[in-house]
C-alpha beads as a LAMMPS data file, in Angstrom:
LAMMPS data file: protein, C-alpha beads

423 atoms
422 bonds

1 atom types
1 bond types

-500.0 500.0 xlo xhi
-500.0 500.0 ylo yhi
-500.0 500.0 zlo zhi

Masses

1 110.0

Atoms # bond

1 1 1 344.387 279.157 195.324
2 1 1 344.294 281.923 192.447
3 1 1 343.263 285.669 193.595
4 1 1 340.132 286.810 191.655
5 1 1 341.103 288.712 188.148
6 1 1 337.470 290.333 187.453
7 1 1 336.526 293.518 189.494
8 1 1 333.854 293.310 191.822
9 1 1 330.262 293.037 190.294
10 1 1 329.282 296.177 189.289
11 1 1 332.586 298.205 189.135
12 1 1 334.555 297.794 186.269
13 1 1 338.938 298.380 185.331
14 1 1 338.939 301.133 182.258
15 1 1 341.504 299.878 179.878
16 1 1 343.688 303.082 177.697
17 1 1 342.137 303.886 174.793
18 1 1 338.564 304.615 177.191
19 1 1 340.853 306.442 180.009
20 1 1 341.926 308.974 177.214
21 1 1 338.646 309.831 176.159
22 1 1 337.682 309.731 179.671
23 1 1 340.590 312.119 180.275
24 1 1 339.307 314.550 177.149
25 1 1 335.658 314.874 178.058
26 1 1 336.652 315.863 181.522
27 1 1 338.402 318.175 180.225
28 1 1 336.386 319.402 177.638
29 1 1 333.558 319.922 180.878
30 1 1 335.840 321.651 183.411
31 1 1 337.372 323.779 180.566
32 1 1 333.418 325.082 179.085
33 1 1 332.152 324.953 182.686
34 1 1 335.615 327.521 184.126
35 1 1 334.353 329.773 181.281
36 1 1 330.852 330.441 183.117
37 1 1 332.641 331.022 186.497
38 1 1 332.082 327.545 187.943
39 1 1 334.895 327.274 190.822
40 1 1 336.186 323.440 191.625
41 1 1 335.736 322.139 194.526
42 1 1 336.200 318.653 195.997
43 1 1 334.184 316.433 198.499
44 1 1 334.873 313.261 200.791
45 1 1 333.899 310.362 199.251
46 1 1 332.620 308.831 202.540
47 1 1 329.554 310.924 204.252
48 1 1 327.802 310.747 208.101
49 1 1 324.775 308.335 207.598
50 1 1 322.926 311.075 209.245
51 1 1 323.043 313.124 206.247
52 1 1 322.848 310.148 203.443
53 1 1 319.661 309.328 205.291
54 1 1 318.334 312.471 205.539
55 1 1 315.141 311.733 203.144
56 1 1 316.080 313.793 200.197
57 1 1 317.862 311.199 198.574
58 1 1 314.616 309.310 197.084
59 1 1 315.275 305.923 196.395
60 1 1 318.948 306.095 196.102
61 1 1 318.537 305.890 200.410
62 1 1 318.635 302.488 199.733
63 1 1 321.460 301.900 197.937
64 1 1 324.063 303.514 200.273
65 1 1 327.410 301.354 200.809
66 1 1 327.672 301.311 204.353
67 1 1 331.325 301.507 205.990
68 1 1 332.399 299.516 209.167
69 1 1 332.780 301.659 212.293
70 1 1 336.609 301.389 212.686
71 1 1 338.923 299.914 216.275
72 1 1 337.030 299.593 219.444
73 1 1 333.850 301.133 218.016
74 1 1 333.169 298.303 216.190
75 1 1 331.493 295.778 218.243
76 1 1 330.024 293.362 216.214
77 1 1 329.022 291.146 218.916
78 1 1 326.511 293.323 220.876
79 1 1 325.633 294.644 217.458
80 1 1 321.476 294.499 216.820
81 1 1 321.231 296.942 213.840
82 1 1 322.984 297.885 210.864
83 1 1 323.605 301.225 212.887
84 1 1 325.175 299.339 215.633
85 1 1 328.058 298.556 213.218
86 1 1 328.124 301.349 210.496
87 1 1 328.286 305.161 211.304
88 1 1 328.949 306.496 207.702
89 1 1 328.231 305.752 204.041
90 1 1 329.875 305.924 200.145
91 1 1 327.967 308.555 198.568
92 1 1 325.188 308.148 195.966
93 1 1 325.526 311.650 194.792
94 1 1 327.557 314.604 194.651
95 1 1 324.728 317.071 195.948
96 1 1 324.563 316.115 199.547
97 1 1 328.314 316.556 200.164
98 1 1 327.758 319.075 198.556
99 1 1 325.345 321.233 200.526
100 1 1 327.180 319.777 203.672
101 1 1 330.327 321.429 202.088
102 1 1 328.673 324.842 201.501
103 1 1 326.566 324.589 205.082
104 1 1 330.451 324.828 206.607
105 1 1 332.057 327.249 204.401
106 1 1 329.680 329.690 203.283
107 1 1 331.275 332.668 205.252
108 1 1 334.495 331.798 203.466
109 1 1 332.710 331.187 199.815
110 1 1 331.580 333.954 197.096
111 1 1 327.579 334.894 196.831
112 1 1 326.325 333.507 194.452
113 1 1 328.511 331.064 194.724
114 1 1 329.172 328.632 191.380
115 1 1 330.415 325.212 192.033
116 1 1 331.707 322.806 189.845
117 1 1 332.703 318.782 191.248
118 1 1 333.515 316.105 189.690
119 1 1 334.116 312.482 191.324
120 1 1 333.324 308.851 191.935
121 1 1 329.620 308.074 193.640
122 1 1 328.620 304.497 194.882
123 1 1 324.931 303.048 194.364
124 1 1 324.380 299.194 195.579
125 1 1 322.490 299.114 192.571
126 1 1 321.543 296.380 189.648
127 1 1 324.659 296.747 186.813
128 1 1 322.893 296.891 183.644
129 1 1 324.179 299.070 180.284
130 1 1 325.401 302.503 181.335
131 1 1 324.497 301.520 184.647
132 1 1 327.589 300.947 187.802
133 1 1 328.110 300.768 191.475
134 1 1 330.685 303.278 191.212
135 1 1 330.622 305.782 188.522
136 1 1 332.053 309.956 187.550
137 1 1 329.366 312.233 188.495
138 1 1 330.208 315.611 186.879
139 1 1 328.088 318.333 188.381
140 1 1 327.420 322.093 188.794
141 1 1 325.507 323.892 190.974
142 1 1 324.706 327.831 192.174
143 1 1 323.885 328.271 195.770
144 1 1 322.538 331.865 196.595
145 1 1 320.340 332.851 193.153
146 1 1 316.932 333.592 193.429
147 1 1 316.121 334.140 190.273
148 1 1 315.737 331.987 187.082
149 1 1 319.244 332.815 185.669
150 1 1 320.797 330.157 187.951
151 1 1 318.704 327.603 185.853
152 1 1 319.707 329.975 182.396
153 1 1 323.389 329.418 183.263
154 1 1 323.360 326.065 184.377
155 1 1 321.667 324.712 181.303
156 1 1 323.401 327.286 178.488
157 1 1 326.699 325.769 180.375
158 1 1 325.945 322.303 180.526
159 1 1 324.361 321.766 176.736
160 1 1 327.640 324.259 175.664
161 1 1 329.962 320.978 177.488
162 1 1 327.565 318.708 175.467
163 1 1 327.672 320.255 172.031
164 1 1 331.793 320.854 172.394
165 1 1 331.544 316.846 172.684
166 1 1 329.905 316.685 169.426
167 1 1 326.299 315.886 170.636
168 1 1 323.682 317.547 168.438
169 1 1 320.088 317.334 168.495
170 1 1 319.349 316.846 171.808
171 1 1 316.692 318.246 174.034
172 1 1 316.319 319.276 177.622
173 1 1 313.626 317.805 179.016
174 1 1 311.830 320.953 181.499
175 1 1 309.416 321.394 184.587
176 1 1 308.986 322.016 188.307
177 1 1 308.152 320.026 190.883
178 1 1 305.555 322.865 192.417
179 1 1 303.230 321.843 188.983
180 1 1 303.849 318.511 190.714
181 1 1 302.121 318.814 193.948
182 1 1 299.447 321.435 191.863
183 1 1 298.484 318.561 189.582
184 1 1 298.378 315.916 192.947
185 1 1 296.171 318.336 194.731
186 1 1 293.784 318.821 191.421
187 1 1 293.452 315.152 190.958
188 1 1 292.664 314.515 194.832
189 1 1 295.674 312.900 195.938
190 1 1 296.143 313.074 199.513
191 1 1 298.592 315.126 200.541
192 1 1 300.859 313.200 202.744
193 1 1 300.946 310.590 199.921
194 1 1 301.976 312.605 197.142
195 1 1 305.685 311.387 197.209
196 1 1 304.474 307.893 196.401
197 1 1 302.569 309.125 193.435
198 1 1 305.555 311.147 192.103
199 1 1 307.608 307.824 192.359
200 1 1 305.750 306.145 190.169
201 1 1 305.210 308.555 187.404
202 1 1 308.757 308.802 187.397
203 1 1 308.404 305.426 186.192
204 1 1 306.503 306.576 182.895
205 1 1 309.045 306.400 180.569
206 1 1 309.670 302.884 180.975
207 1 1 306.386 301.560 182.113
208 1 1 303.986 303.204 180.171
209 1 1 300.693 304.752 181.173
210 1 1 298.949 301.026 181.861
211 1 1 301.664 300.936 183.836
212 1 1 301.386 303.668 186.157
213 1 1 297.581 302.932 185.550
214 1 1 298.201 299.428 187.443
215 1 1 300.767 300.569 190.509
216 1 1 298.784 303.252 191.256
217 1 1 295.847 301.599 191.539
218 1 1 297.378 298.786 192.941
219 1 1 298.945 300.991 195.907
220 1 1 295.266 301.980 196.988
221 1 1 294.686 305.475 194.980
222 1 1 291.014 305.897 193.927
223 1 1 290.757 305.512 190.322
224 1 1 288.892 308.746 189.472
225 1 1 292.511 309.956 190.800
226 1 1 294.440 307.772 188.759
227 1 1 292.613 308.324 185.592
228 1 1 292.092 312.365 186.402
229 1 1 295.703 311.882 186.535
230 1 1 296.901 310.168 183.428
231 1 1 294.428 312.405 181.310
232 1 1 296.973 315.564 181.694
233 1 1 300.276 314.005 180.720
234 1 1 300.593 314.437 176.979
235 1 1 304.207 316.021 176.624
236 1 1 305.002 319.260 175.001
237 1 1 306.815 317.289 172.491
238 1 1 303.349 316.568 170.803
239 1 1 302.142 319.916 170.425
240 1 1 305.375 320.991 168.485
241 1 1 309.496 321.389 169.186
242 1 1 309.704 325.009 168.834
243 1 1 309.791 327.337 171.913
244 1 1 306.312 329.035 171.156
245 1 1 304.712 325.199 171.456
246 1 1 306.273 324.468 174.463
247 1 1 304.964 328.452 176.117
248 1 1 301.663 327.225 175.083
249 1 1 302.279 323.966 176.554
250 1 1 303.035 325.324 179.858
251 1 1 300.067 327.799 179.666
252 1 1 297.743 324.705 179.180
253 1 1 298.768 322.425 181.846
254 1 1 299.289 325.072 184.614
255 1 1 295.650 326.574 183.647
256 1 1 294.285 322.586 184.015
257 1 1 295.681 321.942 187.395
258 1 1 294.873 325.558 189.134
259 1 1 296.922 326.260 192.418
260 1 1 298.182 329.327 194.052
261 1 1 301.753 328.877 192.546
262 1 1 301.110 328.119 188.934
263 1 1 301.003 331.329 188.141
264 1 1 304.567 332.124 189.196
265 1 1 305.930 328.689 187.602
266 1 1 304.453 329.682 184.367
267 1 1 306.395 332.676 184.656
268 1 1 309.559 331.220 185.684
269 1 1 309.282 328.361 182.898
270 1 1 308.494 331.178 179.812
271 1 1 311.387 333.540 180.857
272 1 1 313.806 330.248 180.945
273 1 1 312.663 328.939 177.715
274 1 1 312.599 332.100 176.033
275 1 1 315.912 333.364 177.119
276 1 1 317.881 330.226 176.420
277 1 1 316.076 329.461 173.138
278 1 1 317.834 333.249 171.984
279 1 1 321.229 332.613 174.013
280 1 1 322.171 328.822 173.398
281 1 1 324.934 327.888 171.635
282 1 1 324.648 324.386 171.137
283 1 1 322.336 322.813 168.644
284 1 1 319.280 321.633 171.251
285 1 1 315.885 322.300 171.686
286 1 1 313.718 322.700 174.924
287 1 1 310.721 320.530 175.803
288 1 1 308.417 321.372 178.440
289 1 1 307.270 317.660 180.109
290 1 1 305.004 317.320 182.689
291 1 1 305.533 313.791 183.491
292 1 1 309.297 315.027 184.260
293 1 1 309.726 313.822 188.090
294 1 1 313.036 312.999 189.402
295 1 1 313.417 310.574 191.334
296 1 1 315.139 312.790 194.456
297 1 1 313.323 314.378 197.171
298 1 1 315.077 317.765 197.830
299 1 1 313.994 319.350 194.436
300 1 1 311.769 321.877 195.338
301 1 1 310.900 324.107 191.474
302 1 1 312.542 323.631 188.510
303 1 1 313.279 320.193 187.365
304 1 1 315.601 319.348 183.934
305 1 1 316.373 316.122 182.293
306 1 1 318.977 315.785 179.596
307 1 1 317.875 313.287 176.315
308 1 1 320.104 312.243 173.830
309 1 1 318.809 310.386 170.784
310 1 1 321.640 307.671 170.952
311 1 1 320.245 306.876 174.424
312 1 1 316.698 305.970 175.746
313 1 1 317.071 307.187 178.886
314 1 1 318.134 310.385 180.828
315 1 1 321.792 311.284 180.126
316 1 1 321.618 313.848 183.400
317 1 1 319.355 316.208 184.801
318 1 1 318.813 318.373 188.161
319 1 1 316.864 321.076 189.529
320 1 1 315.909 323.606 192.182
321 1 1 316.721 322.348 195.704
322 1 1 315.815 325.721 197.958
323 1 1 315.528 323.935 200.961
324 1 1 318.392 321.307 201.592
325 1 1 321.079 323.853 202.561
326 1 1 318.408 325.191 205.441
327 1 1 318.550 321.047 207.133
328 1 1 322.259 322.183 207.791
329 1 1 321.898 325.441 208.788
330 1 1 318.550 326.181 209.750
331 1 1 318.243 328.758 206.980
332 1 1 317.071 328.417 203.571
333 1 1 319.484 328.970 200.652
334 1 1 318.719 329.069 197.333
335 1 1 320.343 326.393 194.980
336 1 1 320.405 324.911 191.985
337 1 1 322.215 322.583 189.924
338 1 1 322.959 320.127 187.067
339 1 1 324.390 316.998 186.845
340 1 1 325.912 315.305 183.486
341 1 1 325.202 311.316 182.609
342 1 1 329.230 310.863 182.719
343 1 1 329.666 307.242 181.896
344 1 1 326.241 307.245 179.358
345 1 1 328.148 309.749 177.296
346 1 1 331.407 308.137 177.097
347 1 1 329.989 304.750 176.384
348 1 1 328.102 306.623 173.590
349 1 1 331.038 308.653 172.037
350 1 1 332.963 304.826 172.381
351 1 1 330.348 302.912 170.758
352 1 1 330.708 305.683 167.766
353 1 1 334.120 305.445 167.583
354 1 1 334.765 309.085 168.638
355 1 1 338.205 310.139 167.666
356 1 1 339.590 312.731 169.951
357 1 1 340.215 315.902 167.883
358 1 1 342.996 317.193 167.560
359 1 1 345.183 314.956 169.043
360 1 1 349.223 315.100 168.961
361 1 1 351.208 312.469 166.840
362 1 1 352.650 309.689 169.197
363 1 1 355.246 307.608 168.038
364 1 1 356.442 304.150 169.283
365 1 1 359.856 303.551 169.442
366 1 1 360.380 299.701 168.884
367 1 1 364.360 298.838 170.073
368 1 1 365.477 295.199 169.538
369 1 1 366.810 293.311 172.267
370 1 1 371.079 293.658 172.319
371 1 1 371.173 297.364 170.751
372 1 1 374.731 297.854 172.279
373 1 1 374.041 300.505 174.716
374 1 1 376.078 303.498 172.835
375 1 1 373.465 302.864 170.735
376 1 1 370.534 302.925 173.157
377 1 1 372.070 306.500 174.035
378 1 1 371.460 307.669 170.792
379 1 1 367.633 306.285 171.100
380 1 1 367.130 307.865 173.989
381 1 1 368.371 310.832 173.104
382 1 1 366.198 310.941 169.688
383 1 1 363.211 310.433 171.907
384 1 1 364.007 313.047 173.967
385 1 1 364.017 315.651 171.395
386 1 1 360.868 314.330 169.772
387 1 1 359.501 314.952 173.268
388 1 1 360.746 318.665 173.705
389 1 1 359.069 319.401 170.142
390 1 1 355.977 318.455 171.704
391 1 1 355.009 314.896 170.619
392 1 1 354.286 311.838 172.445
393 1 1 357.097 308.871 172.504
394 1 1 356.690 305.612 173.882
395 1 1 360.703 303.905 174.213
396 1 1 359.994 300.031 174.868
397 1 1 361.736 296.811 173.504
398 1 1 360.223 295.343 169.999
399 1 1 358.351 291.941 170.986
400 1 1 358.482 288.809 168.615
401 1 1 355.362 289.175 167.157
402 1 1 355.662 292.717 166.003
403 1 1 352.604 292.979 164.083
404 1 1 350.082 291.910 167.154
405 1 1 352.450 295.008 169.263
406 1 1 351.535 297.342 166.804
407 1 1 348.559 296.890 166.319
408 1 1 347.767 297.031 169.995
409 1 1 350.027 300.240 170.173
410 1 1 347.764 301.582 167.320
411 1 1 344.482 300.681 169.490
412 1 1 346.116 303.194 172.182
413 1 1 346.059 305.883 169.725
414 1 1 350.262 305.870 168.396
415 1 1 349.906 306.173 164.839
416 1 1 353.921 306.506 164.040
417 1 1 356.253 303.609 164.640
418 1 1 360.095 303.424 164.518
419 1 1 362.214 300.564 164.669
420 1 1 365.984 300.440 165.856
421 1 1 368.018 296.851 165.232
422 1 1 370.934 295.524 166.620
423 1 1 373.772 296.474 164.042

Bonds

1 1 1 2
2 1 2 3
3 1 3 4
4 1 4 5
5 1 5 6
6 1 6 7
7 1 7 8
8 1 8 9
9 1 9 10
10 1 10 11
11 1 11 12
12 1 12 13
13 1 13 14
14 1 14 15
15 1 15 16
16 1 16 17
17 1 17 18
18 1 18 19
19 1 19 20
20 1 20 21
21 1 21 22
22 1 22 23
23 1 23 24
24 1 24 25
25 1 25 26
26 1 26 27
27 1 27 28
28 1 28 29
29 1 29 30
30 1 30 31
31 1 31 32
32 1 32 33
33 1 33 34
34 1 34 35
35 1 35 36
36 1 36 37
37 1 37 38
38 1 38 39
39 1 39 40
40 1 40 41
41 1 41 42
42 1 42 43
43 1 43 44
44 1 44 45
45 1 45 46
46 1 46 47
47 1 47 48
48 1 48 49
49 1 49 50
50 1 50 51
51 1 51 52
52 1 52 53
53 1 53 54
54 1 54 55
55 1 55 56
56 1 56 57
57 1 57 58
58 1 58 59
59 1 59 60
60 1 60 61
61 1 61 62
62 1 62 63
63 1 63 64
64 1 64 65
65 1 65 66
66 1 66 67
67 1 67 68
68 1 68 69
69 1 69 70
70 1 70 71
71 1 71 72
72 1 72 73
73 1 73 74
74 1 74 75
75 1 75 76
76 1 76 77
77 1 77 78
78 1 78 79
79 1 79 80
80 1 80 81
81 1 81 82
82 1 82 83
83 1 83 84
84 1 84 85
85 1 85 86
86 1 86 87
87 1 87 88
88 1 88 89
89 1 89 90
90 1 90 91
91 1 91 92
92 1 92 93
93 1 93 94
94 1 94 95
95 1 95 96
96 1 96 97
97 1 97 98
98 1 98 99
99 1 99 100
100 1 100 101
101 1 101 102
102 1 102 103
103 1 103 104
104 1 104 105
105 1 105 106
106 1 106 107
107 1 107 108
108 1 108 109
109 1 109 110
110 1 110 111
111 1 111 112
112 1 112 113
113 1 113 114
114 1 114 115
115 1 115 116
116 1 116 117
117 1 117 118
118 1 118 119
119 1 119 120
120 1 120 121
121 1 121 122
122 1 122 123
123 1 123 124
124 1 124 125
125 1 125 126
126 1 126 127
127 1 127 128
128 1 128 129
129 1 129 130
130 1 130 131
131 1 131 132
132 1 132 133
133 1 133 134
134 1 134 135
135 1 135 136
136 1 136 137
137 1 137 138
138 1 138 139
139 1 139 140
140 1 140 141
141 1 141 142
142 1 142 143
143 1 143 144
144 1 144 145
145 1 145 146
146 1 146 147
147 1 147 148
148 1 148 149
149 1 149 150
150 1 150 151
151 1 151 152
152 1 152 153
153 1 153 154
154 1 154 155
155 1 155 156
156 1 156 157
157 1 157 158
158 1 158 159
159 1 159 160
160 1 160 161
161 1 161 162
162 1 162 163
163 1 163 164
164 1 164 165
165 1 165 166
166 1 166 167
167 1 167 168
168 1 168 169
169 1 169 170
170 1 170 171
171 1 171 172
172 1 172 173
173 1 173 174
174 1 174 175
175 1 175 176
176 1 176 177
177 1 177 178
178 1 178 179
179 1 179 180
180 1 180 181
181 1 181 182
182 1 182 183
183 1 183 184
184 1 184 185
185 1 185 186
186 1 186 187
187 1 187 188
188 1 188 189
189 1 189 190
190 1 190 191
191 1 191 192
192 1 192 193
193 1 193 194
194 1 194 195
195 1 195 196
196 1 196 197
197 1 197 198
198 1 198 199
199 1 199 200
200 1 200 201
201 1 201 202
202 1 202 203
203 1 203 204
204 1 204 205
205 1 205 206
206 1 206 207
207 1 207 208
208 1 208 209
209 1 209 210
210 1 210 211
211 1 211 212
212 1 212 213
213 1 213 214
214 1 214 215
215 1 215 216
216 1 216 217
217 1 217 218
218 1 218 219
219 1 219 220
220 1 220 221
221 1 221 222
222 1 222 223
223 1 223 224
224 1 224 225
225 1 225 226
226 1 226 227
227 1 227 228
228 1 228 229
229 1 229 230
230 1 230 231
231 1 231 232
232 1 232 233
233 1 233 234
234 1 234 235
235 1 235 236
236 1 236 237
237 1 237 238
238 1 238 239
239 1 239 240
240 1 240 241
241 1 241 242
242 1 242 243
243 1 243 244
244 1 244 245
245 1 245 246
246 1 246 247
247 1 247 248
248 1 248 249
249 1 249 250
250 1 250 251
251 1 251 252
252 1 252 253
253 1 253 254
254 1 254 255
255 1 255 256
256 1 256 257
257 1 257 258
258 1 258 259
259 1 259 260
260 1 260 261
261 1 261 262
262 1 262 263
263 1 263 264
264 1 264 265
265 1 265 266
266 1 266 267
267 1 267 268
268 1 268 269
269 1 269 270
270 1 270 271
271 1 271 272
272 1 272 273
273 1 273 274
274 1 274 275
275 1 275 276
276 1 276 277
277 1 277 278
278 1 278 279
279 1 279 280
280 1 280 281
281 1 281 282
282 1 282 283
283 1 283 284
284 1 284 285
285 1 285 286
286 1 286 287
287 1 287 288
288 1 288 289
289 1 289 290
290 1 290 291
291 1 291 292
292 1 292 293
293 1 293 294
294 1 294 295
295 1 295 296
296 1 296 297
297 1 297 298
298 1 298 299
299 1 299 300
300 1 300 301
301 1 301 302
302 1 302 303
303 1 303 304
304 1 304 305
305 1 305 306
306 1 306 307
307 1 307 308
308 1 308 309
309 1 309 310
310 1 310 311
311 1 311 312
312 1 312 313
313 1 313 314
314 1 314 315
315 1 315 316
316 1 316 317
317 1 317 318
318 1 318 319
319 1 319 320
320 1 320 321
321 1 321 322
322 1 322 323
323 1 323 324
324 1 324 325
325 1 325 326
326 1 326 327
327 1 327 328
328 1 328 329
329 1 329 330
330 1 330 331
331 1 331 332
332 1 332 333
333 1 333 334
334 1 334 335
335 1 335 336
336 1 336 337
337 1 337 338
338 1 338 339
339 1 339 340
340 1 340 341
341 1 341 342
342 1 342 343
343 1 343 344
344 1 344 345
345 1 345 346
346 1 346 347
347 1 347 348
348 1 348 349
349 1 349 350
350 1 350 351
351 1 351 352
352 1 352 353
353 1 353 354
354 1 354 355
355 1 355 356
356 1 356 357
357 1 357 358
358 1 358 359
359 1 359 360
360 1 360 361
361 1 361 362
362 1 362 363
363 1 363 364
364 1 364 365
365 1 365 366
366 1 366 367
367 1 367 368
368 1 368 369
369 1 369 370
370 1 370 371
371 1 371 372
372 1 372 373
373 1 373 374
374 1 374 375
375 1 375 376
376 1 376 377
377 1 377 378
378 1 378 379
379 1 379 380
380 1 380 381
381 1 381 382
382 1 382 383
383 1 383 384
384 1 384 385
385 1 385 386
386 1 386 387
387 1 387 388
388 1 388 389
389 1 389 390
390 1 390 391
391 1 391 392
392 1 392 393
393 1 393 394
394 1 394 395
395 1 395 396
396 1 396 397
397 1 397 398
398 1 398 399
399 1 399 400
400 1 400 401
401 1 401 402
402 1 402 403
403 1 403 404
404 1 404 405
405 1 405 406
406 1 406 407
407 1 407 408
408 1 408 409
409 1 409 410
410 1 410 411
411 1 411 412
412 1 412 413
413 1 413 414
414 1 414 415
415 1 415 416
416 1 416 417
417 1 417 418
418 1 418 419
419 1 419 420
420 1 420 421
421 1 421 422
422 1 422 423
């Protein structure tokens, strides 16, 4: 019987020409985000199901690739649960490691302290376009800043990554997750049911307003609620794109929904958009959104979303998550970060036919079968100073049909060919 050629469903093989672009925007990232002061780090790609299943992870809890227990702990035949048989997980994100990383090593780690990962994350999820069971997550993240200038430096660094890989006209979708619970509590939510509400306006986007309408009246919230609700999501998009819009945007909504902390997120969203709008240095603009959610359940303030007009959905995002490090220690931390859409930007800069700038020359060296092997010398040797100079040589043996070889060389980016013939 033949083995299987195609990868598993959802996970994919990455032929050359996408590995070296691959390759470039990574980095392109770690080189912009090194010049902020992010410090890499790396992770386990396997995590405790204690801490996968820790209720911050939103809806991504369910999606966790469970791994056998391993030897004599694995007793599948007195095994009742999944738990029984399964002690820890693939994980869906980079954050929770994360945290779990810092929780163990903050005595030995810088305050603040600015982290930059990058790495493979597993969701049991539905493939679709731009979509995987395995995919790069590249994030960064500051762990110890109170103020609003961890959010200033995370997004000034990651749109500064975006714009270096020729993105332009983009926004950066902005709110906070304390307007959140302001606007639940104004429109009479209960309180213990809020999270379900949040899920399903993170749904917006994609279901429309008769959408969210329906589920939420169709998971029992009274429809004075509902419609309270819907009446205060018109985006700052459609009051204007420039930063005094969106201020005045922000001013509206949090003087709507009342609440004893609107005052301060105001505050916190005006300083951020008025201090990146004068520092950026990428061509973006900021929108203040209110129906901004996120889908995970440790951000605690500030939310972000990134929105590329090549793509109709989120292309990465993040937030404030004060209160994750404290489920480790017992303490509360502050933290922040920012995660990049990885795979949604290189299928983009693919299906434009990015070119990678400045690349070197590489040269194929096509050597007909029975060069006598003095000759081969020679070759070799003519590659080998190519290669000292700098460039790129590929030495193989010229196939019959050269014209097909060359033109799949020239598909893996050689655009120089030589060709050495038996004398």
């Amino acid at each position: 019987m033949a083995l299987i050629k195609k990868p598993v469903t959802g996970m994919r093989d990455i032929l050359p020409a996408e590995m070296a672009l691959r390759q470039y925007c990574l980095r392109v990232i770690r080189e912009t985000y090194g010049r902020f002061g992010f410090t890499e780090i790396e992770t386990p790609v396997a995590e405790s199901l204690e801490n996968l299943n820790s209720k911050q992870g939103g809806e991504n809890e369910k999606l966790i690739f469970r791994v056998l227990k391993r030897g004599e702990k694995l007793d599948l035949s007195n095994a009742k649960t999944a738990d029984d048989v399964s002690d820890m997980g693939l994980r869906y994100d980079l954050t929770v490691p994360l945290v779990r990383y810092y929780a163990a090593h903050a005595n030995e780690l810088a305050s603040p302290f600015k982290a930059l990962q990058t790495g493979s994350v597993f969701r049991a999820d539905r493939p679709q376009k731009g979509r995987y069971r395995q995919f790069t997550q590249c994030d960064i993240d500051i762990f110890g800043e109170k103020s609003t200038l961890a959010e200033i430096e995370l997004i000034l660094a990651t749109t500064a990554a975006i714009g270096k890989l020729s993105f332009h006209d983009f926004c950066i979708r902005i709110s906070d997750r304390r307007l959140l619970k302001a606007m639940a509590a104004f429109c009479g939510f209960p309180e213990e049911r809020q999270d379900s509400v949040f899920i399903t306006l993170d749904k917006l986007d994609k279901i429309g307003p008769d959408g969210v309408r329906k589920e939420l009246t169709e998971n029992g919230f009274a429809q004075e609620a509902v419609e309270k609700c819907l009446s205060l999501f018109h985006t700052g998009e459609e009051r204007g794109k420039d930063a005094e819009a969106q201020i005045a945007a922000i001013e509206s909504f949090c003087a709507a929904v009342g609440g004893p902390e609107t005052e301060a997120v105001c505050r916190d969203l005006t300083m951020i958009l008025n201090t990146v709008e004068q520092t950026k240095e990428a061509d973006f603009r900021m929108i203040f959104d209110p129906t901004l959610v996120r889908g995970m359940g440790y951000y605690t303030g500030t939310i972000f979303e990134i929105s590329l007009p090549q793509f109709g959905a989120s292309c990465g995002g993040g937030g404030r998550y004060d209160k994750l490090v404290g489920l480790f220690t017992g303490q509360e931390t502050p933290a922040c970060g920012f995660s990049i859409g990885f795979e949604r930007i290189v299928m983009i800069l693919l299906e434009e036919g990015f070119r990678i700038p400045g690349e070197e020359e590489k040269t194929a060296f096509l050597i007909e079968k029975g060069v006598a092997p003095e000759r081969m010398a020679e070759i070799l040797t003519d590659a080998k100073t190519a290669r000292d100079g700098g460039q790129t040589v590929l030495v193989c043996g010229m196939n019959k049909n050269k014209k097909f070889q060359k033109e799949q060389l020239s598909a893996q980016g050689y655009t120089a060919f030589r060709e050495f013939f038996r004398e």
